[in-house]
PyMOL CGO cylinders between C-alpha atoms (Angstrom):
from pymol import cmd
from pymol.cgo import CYLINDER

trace = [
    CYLINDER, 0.00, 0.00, 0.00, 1.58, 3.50, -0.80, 0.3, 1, 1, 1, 1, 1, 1,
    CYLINDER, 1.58, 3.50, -0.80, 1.42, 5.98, 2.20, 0.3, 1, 1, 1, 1, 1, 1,
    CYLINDER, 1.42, 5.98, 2.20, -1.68, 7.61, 1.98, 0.3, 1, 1, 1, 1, 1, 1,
    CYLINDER, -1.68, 7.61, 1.98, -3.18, 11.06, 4.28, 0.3, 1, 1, 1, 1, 1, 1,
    CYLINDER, -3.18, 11.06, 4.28, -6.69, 11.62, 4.90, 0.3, 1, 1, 1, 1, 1, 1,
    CYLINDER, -6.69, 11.62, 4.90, -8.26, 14.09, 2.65, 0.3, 1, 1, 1, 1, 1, 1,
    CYLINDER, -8.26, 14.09, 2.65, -12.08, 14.25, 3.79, 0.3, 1, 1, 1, 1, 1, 1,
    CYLINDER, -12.08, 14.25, 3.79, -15.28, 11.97, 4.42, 0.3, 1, 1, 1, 1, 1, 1,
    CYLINDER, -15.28, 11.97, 4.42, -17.62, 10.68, 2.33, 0.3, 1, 1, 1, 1, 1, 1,
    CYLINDER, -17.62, 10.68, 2.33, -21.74, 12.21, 3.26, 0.3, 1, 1, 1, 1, 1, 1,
    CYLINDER, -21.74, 12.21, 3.26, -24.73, 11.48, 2.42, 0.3, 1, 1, 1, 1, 1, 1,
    CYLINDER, -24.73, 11.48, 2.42, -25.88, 9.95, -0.85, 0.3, 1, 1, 1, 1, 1, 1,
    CYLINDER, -25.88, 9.95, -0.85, -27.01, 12.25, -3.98, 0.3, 1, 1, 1, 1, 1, 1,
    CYLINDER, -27.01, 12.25, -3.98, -29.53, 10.81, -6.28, 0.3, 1, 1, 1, 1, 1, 1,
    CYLINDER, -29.53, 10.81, -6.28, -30.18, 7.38, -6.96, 0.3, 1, 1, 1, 1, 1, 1,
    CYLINDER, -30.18, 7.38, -6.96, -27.30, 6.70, -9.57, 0.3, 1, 1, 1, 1, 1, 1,
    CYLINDER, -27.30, 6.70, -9.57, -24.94, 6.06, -6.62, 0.3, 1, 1, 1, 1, 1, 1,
    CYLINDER, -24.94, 6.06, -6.62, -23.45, 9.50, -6.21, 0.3, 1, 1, 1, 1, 1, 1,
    CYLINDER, -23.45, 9.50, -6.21, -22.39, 10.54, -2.75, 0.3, 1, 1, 1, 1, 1, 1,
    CYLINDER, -22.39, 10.54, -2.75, -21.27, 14.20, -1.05, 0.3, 1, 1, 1, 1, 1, 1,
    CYLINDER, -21.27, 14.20, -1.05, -17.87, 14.24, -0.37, 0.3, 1, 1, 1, 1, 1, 1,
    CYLINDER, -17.87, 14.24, -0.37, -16.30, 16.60, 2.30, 0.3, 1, 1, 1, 1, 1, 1,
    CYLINDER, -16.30, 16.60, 2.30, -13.10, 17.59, 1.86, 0.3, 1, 1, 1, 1, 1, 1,
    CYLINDER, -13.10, 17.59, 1.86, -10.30, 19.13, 3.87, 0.3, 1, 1, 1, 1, 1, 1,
    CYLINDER, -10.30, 19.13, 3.87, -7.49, 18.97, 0.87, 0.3, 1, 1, 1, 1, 1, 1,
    CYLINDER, -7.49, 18.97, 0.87, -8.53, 19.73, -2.70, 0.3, 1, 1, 1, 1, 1, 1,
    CYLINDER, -8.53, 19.73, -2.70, -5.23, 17.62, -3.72, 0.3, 1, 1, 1, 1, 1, 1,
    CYLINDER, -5.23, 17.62, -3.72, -7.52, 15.27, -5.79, 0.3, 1, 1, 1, 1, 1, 1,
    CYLINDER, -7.52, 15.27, -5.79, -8.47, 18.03, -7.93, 0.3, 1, 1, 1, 1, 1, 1,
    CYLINDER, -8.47, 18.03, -7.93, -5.14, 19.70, -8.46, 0.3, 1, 1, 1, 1, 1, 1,
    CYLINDER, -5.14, 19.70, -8.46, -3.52, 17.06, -9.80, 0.3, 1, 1, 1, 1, 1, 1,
    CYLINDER, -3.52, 17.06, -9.80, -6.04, 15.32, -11.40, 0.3, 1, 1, 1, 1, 1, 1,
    CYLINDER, -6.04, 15.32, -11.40, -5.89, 12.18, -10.04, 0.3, 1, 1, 1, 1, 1, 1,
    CYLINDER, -5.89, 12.18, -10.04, -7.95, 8.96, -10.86, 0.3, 1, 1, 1, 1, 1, 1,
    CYLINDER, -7.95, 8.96, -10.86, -8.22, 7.71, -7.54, 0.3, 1, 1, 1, 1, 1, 1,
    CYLINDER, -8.22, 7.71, -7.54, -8.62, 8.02, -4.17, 0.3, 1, 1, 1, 1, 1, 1,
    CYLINDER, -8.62, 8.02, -4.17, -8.59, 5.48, -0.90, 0.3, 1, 1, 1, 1, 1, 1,
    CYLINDER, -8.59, 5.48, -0.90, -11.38, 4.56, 0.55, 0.3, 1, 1, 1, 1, 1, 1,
    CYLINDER, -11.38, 4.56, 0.55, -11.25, 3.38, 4.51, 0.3, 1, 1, 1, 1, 1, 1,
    CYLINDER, -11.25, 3.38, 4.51, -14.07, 0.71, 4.89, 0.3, 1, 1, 1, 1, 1, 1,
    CYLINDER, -14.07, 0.71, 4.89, -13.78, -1.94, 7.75, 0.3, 1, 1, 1, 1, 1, 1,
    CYLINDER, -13.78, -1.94, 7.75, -10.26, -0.88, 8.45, 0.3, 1, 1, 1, 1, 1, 1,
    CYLINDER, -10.26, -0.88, 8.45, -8.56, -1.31, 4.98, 0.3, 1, 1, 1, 1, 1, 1,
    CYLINDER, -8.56, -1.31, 4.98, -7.78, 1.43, 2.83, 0.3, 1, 1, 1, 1, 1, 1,
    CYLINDER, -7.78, 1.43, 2.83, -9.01, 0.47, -0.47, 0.3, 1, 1, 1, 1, 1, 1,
    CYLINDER, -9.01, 0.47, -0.47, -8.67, 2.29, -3.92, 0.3, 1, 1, 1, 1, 1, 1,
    CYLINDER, -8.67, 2.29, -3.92, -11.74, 4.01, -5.46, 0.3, 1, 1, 1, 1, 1, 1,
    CYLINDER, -11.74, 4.01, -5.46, -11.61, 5.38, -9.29, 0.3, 1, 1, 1, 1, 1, 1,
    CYLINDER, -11.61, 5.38, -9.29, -13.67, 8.53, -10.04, 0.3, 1, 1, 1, 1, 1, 1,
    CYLINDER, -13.67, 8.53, -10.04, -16.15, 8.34, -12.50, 0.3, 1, 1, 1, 1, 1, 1,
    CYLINDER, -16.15, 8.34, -12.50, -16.77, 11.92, -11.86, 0.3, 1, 1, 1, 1, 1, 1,
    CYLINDER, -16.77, 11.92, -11.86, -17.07, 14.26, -10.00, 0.3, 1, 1, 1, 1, 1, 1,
    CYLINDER, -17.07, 14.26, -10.00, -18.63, 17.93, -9.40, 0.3, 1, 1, 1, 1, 1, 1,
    CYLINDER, -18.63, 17.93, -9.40, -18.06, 20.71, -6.59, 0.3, 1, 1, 1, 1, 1, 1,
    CYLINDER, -18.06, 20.71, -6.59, -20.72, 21.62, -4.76, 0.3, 1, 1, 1, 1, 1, 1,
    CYLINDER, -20.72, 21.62, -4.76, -19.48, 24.51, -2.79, 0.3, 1, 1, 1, 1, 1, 1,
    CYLINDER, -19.48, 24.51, -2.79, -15.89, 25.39, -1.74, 0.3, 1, 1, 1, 1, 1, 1,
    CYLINDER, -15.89, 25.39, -1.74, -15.37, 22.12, 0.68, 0.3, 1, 1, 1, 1, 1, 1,
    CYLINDER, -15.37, 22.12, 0.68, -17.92, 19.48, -0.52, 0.3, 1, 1, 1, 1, 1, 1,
    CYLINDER, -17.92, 19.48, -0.52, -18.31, 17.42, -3.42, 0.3, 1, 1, 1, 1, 1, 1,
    CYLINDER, -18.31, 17.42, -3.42, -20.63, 15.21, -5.28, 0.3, 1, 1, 1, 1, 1, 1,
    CYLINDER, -20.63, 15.21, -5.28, -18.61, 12.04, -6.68, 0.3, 1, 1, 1, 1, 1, 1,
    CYLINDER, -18.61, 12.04, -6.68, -18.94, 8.68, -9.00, 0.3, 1, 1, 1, 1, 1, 1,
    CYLINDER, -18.94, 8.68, -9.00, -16.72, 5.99, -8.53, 0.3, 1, 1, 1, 1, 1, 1,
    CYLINDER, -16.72, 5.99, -8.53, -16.34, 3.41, -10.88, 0.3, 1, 1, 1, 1, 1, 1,
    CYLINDER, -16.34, 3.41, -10.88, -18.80, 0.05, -9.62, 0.3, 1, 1, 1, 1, 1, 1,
    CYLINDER, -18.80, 0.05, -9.62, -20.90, 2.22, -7.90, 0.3, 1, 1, 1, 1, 1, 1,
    CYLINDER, -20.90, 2.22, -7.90, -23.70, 2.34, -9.36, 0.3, 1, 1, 1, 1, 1, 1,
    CYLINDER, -23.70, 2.34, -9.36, -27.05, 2.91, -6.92, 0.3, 1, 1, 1, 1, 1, 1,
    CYLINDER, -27.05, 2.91, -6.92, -27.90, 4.45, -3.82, 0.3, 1, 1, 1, 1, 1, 1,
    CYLINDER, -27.90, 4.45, -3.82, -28.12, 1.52, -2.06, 0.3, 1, 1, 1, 1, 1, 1,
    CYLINDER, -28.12, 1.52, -2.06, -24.07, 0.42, -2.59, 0.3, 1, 1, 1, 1, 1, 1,
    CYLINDER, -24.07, 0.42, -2.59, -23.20, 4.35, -2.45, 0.3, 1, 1, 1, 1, 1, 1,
    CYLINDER, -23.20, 4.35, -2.45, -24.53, 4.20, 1.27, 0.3, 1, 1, 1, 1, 1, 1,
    CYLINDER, -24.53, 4.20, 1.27, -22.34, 1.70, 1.99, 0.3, 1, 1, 1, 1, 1, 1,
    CYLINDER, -22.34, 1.70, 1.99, -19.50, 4.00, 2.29, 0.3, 1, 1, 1, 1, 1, 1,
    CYLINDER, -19.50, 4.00, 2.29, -21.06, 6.95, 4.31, 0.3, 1, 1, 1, 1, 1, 1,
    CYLINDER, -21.06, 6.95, 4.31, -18.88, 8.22, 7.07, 0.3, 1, 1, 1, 1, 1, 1,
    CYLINDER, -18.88, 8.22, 7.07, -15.95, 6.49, 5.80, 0.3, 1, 1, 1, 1, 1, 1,
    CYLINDER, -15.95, 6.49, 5.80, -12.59, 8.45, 5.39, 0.3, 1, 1, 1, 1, 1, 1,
    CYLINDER, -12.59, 8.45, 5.39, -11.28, 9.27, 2.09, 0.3, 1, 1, 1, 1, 1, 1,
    CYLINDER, -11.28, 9.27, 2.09, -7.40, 9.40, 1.59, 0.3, 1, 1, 1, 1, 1, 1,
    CYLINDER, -7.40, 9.40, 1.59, -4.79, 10.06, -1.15, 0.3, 1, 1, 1, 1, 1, 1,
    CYLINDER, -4.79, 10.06, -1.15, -1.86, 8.34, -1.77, 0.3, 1, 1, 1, 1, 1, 1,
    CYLINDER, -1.86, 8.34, -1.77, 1.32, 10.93, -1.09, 0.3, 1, 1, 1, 1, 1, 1,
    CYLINDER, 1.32, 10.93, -1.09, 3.37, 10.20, -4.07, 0.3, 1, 1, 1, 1, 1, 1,
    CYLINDER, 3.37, 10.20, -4.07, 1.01, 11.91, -6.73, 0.3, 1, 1, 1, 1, 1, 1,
    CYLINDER, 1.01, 11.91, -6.73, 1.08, 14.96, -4.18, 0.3, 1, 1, 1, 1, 1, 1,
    CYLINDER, 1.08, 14.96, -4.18, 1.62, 18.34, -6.55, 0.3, 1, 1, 1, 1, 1, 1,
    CYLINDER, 1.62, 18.34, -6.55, 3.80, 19.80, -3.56, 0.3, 1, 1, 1, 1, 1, 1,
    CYLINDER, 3.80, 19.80, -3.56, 7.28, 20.21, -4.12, 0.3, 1, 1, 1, 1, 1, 1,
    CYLINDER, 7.28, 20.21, -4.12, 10.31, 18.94, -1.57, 0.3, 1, 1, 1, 1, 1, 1,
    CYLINDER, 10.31, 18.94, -1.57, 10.36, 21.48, 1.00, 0.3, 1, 1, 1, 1, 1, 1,
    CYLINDER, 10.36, 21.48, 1.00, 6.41, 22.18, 0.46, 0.3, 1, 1, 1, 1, 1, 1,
    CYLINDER, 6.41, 22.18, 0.46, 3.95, 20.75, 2.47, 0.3, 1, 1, 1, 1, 1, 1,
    CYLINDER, 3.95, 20.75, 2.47, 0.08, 20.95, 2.66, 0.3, 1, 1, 1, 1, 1, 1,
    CYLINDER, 0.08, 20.95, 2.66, -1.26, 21.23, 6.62, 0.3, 1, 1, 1, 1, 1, 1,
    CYLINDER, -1.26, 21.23, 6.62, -3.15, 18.08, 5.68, 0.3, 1, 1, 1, 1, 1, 1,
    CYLINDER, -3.15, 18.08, 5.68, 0.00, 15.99, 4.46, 0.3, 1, 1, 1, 1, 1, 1,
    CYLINDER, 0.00, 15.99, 4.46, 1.50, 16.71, 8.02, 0.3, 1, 1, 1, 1, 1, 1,
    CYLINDER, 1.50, 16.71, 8.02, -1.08, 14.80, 10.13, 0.3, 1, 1, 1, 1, 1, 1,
    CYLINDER, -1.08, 14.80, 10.13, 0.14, 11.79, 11.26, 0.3, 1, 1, 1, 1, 1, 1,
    CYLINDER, 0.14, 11.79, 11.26, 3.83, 13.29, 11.80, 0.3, 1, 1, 1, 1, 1, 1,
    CYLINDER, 3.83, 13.29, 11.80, 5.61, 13.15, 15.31, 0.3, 1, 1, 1, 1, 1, 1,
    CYLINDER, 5.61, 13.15, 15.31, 6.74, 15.84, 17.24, 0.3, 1, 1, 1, 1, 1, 1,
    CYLINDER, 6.74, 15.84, 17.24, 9.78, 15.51, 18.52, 0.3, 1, 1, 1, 1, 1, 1,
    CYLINDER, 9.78, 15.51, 18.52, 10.91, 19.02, 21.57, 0.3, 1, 1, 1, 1, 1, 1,
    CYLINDER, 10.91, 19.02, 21.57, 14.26, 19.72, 20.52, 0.3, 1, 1, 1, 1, 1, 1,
    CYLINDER, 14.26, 19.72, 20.52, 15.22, 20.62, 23.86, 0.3, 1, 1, 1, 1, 1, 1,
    CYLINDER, 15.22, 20.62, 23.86, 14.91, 17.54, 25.35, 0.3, 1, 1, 1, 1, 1, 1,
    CYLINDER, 14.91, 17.54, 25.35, 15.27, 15.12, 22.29, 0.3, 1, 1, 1, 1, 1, 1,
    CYLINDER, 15.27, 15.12, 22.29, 11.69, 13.93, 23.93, 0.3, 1, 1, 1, 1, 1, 1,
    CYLINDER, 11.69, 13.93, 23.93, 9.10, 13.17, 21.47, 0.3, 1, 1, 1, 1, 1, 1,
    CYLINDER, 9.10, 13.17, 21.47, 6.28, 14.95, 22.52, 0.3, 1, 1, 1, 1, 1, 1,
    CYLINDER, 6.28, 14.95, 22.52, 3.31, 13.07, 20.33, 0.3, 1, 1, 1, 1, 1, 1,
    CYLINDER, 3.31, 13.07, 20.33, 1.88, 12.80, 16.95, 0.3, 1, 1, 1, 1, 1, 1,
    CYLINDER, 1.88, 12.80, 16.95, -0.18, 15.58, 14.83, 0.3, 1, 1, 1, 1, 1, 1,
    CYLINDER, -0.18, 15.58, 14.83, -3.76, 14.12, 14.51, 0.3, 1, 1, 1, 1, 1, 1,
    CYLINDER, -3.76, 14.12, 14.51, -5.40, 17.52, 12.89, 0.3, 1, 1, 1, 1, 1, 1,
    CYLINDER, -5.40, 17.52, 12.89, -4.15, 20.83, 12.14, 0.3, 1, 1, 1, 1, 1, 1,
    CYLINDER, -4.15, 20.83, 12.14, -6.81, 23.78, 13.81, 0.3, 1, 1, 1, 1, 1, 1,
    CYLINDER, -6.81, 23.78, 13.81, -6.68, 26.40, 11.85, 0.3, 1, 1, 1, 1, 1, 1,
    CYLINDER, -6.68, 26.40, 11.85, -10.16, 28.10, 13.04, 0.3, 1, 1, 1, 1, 1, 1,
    CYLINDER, -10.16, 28.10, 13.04, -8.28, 30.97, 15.25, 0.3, 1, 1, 1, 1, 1, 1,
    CYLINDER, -8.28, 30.97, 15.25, -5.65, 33.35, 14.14, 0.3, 1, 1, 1, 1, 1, 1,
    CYLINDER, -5.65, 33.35, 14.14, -2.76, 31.28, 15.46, 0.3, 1, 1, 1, 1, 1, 1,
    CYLINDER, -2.76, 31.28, 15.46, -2.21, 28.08, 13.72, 0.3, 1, 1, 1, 1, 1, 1,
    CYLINDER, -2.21, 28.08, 13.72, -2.10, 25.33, 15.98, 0.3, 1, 1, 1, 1, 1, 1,
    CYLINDER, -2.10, 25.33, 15.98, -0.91, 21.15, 16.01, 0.3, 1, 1, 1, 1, 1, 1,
    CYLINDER, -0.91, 21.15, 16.01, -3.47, 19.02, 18.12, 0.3, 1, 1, 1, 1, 1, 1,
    CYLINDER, -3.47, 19.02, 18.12, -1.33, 16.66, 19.50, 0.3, 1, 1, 1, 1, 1, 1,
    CYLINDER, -1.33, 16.66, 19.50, -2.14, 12.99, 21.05, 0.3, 1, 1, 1, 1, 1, 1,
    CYLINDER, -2.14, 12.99, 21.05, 0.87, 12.20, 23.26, 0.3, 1, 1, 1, 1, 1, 1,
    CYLINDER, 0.87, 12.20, 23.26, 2.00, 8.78, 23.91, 0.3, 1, 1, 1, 1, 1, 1,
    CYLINDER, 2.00, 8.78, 23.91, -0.01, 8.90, 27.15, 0.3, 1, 1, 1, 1, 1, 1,
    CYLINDER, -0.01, 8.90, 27.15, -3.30, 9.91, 25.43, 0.3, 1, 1, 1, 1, 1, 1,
    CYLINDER, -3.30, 9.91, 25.43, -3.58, 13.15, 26.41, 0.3, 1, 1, 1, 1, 1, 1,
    CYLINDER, -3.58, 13.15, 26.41, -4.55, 16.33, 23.77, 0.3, 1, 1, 1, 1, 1, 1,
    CYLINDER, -4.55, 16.33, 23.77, -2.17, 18.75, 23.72, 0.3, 1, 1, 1, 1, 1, 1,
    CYLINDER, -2.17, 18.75, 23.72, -2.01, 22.34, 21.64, 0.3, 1, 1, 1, 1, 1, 1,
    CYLINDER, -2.01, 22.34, 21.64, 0.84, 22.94, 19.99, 0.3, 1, 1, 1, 1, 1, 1,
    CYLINDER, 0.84, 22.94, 19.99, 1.58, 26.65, 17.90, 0.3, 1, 1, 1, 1, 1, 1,
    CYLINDER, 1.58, 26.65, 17.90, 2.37, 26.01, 14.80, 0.3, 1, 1, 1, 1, 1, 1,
    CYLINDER, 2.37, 26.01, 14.80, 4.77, 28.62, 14.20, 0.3, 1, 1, 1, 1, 1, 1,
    CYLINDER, 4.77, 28.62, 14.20, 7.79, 29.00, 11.88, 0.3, 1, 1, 1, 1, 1, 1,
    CYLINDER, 7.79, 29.00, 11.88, 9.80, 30.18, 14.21, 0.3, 1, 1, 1, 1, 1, 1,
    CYLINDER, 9.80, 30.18, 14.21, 9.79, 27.16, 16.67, 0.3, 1, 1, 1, 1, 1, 1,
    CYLINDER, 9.79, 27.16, 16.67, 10.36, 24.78, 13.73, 0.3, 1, 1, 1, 1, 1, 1,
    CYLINDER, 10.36, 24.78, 13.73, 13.94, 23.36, 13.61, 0.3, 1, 1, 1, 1, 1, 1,
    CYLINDER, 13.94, 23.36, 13.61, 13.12, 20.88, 10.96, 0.3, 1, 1, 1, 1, 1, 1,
    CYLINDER, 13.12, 20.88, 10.96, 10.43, 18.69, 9.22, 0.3, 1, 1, 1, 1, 1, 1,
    CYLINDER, 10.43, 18.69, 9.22, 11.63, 15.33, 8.18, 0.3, 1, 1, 1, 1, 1, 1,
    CYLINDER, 11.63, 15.33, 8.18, 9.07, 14.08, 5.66, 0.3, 1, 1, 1, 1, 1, 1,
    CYLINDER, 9.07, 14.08, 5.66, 11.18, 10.74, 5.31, 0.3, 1, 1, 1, 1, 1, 1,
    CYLINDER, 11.18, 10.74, 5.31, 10.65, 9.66, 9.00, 0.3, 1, 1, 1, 1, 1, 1,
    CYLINDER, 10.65, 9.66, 9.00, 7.11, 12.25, 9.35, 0.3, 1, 1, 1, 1, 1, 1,
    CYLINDER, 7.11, 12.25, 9.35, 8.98, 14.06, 11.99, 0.3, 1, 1, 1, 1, 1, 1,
    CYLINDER, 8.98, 14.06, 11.99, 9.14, 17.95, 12.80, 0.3, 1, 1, 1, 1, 1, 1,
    CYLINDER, 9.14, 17.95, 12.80, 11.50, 18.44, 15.68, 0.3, 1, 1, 1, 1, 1, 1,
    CYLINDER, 11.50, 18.44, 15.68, 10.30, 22.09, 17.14, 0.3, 1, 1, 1, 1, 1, 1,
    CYLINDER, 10.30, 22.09, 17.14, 11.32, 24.46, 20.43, 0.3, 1, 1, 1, 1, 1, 1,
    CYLINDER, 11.32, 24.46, 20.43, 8.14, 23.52, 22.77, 0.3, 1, 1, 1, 1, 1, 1,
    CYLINDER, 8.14, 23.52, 22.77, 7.23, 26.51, 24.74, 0.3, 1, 1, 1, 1, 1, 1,
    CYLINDER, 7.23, 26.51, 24.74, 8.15, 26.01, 28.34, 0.3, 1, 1, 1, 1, 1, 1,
    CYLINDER, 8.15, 26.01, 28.34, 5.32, 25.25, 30.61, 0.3, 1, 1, 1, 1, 1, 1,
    CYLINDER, 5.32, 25.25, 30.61, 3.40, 24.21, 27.69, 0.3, 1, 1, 1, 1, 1, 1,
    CYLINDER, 3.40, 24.21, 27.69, 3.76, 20.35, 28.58, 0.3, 1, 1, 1, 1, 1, 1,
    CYLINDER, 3.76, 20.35, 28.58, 2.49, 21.01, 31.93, 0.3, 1, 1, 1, 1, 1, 1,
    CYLINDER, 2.49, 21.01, 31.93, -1.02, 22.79, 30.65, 0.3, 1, 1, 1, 1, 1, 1,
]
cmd.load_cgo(trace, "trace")
């Protein structure tokens, strides 16, 4: 299986010619044009060809996939994750999407510690910010700020950043 990040959801059914909404985070499907995306359905990531596909509004849109063919097999797949496979990703080298990132570790460079991984990036406030599982479960906050990035290893998926002190403690 190529390694794959989570792009959206799949909705509701559309029609009766087994379209579905599909809510996106990362447009990447679009951009480069690709054929396919993953499908997550009883804990396997499985490949999906479009069909077609249309945009509904700026984060949803109404797909096809090949073998899909009625409402009844298009409900099948509501609620199940969508992902895209990171080798046909239109970012360069040093360029990567907030959405590629999840799934990364953070590692303080301070203490060498690794602090958790990435499981979304919030970008609802002004400050950008990592939401963090740490090894013990807990959520943590992390800014997501340039200037307490040392360096973002896509090969292993780590960044290795200055944690602000106190901040493990909150």
């Amino acid at each position: 299986m190529p390694e794959t990040f989570k792009i959206g959801r799949l909705g509701k059914t559309h029609g009766v010619k087994g379209e579905i909404s599909f809510h996106f985070t990362d447009d990447v499907f679009d951009r480069v044009d690709a054929d396919y995306v993953f499908i997550e359905t009883e804990g396997l990531q499985v490949p999906f060809f479009f069909e077609e596909y249309r945009f509904r509004n700026e984060d949803t849109a109404i797909v096809k996939f090949e073998g899909i063919d009625d409402a009844t097999r298009a409900a099948q797949f509501t609620g199940c994750d969508v992902y895209f496979p990171r080798e046909l990703t239109d970012t360069g080298d040093e360029e990567l999407t907030w959405t590629e990132i999840v799934g990364f570790t953070i590692a303080d460079s301070g203490s060498g510690q690794t602090v958790g991984e990435i499981t979304a990036v919030d970008l609802s406030t002004i400050n950008t910010l990592f939401e963090v599982r740490t090894p013990e479960g807990q959520s943590l906050l992390i800014p997501a700020n340039d200037d307490l990035i040392d360096e973002i290893d896509r090969q292993e998926r780590r960044i290795t950043m200055r944690i602000p002190e106190g901040l493990m403690e909150i």
